[in-house]
C-alpha positions as CSV (number, residue, x, y, z in Angstrom):
1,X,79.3,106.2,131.2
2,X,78.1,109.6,129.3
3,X,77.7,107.1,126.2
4,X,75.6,104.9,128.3
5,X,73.5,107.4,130.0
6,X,73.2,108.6,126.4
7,X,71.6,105.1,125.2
8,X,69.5,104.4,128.9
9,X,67.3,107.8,127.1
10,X,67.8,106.6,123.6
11,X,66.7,102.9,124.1
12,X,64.3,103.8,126.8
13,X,61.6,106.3,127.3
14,X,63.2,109.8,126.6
15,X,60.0,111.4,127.7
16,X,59.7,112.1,131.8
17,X,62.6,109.5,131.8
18,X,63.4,107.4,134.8
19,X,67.0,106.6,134.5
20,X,68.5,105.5,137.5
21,X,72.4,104.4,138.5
22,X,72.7,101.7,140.6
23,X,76.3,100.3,142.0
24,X,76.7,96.9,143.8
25,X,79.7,95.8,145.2
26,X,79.7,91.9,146.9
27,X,82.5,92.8,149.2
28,X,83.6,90.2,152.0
29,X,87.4,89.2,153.1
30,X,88.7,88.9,149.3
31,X,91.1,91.0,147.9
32,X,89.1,91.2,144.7
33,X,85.1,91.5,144.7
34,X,83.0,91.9,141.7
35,X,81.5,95.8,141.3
36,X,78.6,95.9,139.2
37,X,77.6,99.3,137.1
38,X,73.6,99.3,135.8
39,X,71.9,102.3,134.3
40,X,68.5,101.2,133.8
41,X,65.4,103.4,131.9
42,X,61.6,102.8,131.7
43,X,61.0,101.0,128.8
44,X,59.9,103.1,125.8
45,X,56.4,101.2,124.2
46,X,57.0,103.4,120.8
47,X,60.3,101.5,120.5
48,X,60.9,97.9,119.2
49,X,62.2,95.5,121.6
50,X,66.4,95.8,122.0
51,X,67.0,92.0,121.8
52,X,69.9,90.4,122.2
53,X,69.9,89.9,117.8
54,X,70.2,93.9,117.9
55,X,72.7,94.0,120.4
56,X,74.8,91.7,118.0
57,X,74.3,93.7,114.9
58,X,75.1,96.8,116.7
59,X,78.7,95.6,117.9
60,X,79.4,93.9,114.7
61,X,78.6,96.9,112.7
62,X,75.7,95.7,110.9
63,X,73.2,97.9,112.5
64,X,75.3,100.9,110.5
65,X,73.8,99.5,107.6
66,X,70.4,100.3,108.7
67,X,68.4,103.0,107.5
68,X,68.9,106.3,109.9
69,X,65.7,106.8,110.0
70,X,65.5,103.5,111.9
71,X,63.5,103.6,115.1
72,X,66.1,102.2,116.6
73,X,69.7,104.0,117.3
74,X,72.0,102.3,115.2
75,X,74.5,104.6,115.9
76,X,78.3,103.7,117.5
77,X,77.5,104.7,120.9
78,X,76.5,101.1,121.8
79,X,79.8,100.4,120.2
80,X,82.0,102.4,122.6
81,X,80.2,101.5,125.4
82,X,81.9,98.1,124.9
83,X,84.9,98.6,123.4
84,X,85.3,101.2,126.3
85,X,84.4,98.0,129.1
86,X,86.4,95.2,126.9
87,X,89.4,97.5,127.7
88,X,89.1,98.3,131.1
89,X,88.5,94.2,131.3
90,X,84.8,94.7,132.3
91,X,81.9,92.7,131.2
92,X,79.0,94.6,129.6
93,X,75.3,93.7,128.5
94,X,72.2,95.3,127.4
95,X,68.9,93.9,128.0
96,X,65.4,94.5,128.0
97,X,62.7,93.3,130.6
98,X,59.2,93.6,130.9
99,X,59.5,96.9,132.3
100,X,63.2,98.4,131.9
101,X,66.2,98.7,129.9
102,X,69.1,97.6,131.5
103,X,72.8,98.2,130.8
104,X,75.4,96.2,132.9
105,X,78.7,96.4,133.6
106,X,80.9,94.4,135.4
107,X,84.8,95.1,137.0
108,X,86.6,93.0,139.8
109,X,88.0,95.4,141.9
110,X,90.3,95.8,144.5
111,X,88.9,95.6,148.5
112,X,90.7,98.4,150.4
113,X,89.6,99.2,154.4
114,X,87.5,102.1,155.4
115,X,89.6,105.3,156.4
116,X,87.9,107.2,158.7
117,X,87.8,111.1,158.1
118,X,88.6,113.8,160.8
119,X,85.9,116.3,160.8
120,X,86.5,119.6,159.5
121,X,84.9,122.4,161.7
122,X,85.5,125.1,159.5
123,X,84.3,123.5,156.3
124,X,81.5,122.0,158.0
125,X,80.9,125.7,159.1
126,X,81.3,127.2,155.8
127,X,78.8,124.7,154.4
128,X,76.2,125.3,157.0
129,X,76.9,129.3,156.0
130,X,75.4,128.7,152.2
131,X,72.3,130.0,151.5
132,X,69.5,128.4,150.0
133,X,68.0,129.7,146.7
134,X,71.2,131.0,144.8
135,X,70.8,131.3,140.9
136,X,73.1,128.6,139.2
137,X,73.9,129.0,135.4
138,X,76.1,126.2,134.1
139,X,76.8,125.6,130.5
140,X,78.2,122.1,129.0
141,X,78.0,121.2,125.7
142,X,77.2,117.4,126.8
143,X,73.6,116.8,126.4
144,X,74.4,113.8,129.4
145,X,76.3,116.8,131.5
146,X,74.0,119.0,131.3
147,X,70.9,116.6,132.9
148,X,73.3,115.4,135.6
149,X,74.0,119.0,136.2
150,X,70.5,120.1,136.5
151,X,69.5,117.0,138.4
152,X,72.7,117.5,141.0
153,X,72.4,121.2,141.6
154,X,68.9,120.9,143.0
155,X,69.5,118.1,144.8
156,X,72.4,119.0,146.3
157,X,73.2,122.9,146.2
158,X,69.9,123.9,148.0
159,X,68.2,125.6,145.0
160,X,65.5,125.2,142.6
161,X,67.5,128.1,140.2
162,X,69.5,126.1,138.2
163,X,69.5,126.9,135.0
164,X,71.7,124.9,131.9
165,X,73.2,125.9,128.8
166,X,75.3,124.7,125.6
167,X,73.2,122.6,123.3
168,X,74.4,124.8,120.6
169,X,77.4,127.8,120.3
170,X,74.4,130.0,120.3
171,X,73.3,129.0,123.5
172,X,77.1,130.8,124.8
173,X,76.0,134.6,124.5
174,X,72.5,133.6,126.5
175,X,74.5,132.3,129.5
176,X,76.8,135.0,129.7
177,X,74.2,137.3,129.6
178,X,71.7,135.3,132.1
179,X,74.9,135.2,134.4
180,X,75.3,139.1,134.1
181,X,71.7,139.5,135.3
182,X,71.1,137.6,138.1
183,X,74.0,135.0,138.1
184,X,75.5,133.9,141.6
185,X,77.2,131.0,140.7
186,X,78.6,130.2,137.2
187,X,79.8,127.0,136.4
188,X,81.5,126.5,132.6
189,X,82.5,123.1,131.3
190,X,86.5,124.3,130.1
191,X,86.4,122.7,126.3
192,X,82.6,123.7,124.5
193,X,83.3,121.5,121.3
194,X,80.8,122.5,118.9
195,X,83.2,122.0,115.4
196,X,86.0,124.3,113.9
197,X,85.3,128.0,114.7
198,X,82.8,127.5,116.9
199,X,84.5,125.7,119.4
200,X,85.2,127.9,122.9
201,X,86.7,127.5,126.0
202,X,85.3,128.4,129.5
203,X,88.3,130.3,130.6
204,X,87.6,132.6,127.9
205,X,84.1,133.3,129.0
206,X,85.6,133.3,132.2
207,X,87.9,136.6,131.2
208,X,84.7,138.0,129.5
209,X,82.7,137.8,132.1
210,X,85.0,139.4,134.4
211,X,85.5,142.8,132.2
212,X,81.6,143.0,132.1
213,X,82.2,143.2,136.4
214,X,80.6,139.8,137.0
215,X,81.0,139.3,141.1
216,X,80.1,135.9,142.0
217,X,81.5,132.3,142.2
218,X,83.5,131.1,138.8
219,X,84.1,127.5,138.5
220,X,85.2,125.3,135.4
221,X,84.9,121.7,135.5
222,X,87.3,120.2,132.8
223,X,89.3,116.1,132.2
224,X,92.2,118.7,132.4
225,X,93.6,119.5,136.1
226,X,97.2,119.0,135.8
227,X,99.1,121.9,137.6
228,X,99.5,124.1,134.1
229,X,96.1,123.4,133.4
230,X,94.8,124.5,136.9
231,X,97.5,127.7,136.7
232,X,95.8,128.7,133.2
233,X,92.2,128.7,135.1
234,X,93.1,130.8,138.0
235,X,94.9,133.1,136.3
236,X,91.5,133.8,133.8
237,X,89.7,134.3,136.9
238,X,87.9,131.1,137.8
239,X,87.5,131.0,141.9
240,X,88.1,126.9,141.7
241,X,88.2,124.5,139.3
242,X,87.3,120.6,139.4
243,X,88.4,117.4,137.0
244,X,85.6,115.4,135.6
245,X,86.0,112.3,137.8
246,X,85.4,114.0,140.8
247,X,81.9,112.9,142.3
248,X,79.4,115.0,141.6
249,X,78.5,115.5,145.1
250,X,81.8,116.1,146.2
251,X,81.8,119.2,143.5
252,X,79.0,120.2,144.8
253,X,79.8,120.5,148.2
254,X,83.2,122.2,147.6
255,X,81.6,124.8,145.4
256,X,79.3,125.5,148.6
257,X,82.4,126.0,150.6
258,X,84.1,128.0,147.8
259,X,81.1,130.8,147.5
260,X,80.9,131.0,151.7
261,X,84.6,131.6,151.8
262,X,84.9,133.3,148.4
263,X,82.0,135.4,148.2
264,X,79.9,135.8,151.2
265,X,83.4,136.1,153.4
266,X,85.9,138.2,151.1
267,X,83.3,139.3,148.4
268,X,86.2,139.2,146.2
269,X,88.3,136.8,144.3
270,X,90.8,134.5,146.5
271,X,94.4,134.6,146.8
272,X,94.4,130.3,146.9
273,X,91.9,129.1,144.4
274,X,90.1,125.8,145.5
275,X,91.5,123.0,143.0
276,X,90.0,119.2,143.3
């Protein structure tokens, strides 16, 4: 999906973008319904057309052959996108309409029943406890993570200071020092990939930013959360640490529980790092 959110800005209008996520699920008394992915965009009137002719070229590889200067992407992308589907056995399309771009995907999945879940009074108390307005720095060196980043945090963590990083290894020695300044929550992707030398990882930001006496909420979001990897976060410093396929809103939610418990309560570093 970061590919495809990647090609709903490339194929559609990149400028004041209106990208949306839409999941449908025809559910009734089967084991097995049909869940349907679509990322849609505006459509982009500076760009040709994405027919269904393109879309063949592109997954065949003759698009490659194209000129890069091509006003259309003709770059693999498109290519994992559906090699990615094809091996999960989905179904996947990309069309255009008269108004939006449209990428579909298709899974049959599995119809489990609703669990209920027991309130929790404390959590529920610790989230009603976070204030509004904190200052969030997050750095990722996904162009696609860090949009979702800045879009989530405002919508969901009560705050119009949220502030992204990471386009380029340059971008590393701003954050740290924007988080030194006026940082209350810091939250590092754990693998900054930016080619050979240049590559760093959160934790060790993490380290740094505790020597310079940083006091607020550490978190590192990473595809690695096995128990080594979890036990090599807490023991740089970070307060919690979340895997990639955890709902946004979910991480969102948990870091708000983390700073009231972690840094409003204790104003220190916790003994029992939150791990999800």
């Amino acid at each position: 999906f970061d590919n495809v959110l990647n090609n709903a800005f490339k194929h559609g209008r990149s400028v004041n973008p209106d990208v949306e996520l839409t999941i449908e699920c025809a559910a009734d008394e089967h084991e097995l319904a049909p869940l349907k992915f679509i990322v849609s965009n505006a459509v982009n009137p500076d760009r040709p057309c994405v027919t269904q002719e393109y879309v063949t070229k592109v997954l065949s590889g003759e698009a490659l052959q194209q000129s890069a200067t091509s006003a259309m992407s003709n770059r693999i992308g498109l290519q994992h996108c559906f090699e990615a589907a094809k091996a999960h056995d989905m179904t996947a399309s990309l069309q255009q309409g008269e108004q939006r771009v449209f990428f579909e995907s298709q899974v049959m999945a599995q119809v489990v029943p609703s669990q209920s879940v027991a309130t929790d009074a404390q959590r529920e108390a610790d989230l009603a406890a976070y204030p509004s307005g904190l200052h969030i720095y997050c750095i990722d060196d996904s162009e696609t993570a860090r949009r979702l980043l800045n879009y989530n945090m405002r919508l969901w963590a009560d705050t119009e200071n949220v502030h992204v990083f990471g386009k380029d290894v340059t971008e590393v020695a701003t954050f740290k020092d924007c988080v030194m300044e006026d940082g209350d929550i810091a939250f590092l992707d754990q693998h900054l990939e930016y080619g050979g030398d240049d590559n760093v990882l959160g934790t060790d930001i993490v380290e740094e930013l505790l020597e310079r006496g940083y006091k607020g909420l550490i978190c590192i979001r990473s595809d690695n959360v096995a128990e080594e990897d979890l036990a090599k976060y807490d023991a740089a410093g970070a307060h919690c640490a979340f895997g990639k396929d955890v709902a946004m809103r979910k991480v969102i939610e948990d870091m708000k529980v983390a700073y009231t418990r972690y840094i409003i309560k204790t104003q220190s570093r916790p003994t029992t790092p939150l791990h999800q």
